[in-house]
N, C-alpha and C positions, 0 to 999 in steps of 0.2 A: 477514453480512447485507449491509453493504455498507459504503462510504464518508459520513461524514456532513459537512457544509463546515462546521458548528461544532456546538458541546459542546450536548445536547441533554438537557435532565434530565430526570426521571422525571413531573415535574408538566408536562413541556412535547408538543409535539406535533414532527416535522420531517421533514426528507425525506432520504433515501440514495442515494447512487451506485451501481447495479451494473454498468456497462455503456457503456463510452466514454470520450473520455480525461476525467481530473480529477485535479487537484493532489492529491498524496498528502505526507503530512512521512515524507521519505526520510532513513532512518539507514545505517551503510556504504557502500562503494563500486556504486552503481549503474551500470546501464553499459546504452547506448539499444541497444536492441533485443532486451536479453533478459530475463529472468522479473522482477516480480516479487514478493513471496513475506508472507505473514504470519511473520515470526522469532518462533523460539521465545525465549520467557525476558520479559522486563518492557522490553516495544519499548512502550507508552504509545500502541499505536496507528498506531507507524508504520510502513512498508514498507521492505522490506532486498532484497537479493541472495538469490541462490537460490544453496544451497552443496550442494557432492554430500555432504558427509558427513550432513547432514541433512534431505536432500532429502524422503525418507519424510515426515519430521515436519511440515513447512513449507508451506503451502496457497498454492497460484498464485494471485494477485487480478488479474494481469496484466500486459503489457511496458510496459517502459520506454520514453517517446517523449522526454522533453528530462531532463537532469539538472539536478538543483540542489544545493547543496552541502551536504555531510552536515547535518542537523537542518533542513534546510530543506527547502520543496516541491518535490517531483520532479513531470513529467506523464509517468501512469501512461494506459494504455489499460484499464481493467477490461474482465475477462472473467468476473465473480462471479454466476454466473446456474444 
């Protein structure tokens, strides 16, 4: 759907990111300029590296413009549209 900037419950109302850069909680090694990727497995939401071996499985949300260091925000450019 998109990026949300904070934890949005079911009783609440908020707004998503699809489109432009926005701080994402980056896990694995990022690297500026290339994908990147919803991971498979229990990522809590946050954005990883794009891997060939799982390439199929893994959904492009957008590149990488600055890193931040692993569990922390990365600026992501979304392309989720």
């Amino acid at each position: 759907v998109g990026v949300a900037q904070c934890p949005i419950t079911a009783a609440q109302y908020g707004w998503v990111q699809t489109h432009g850069p926005c701080p994402v909680l980056g896990i694995g090694t990022l690297v500026i300029g290339n994908d990147a990727v919803v991971p498979t497995g229990t990522s809590g939401g946050a954005a990883g590296p794009r891997t060939t071996a799982l390439a199929v499985k893994e959904g492009v949300i957008g590149r990488v413009m600055r890193v931040g260091v692993t569990t922390d925000h990365s600026l992501i450019f979304l392309t989720i549209e």
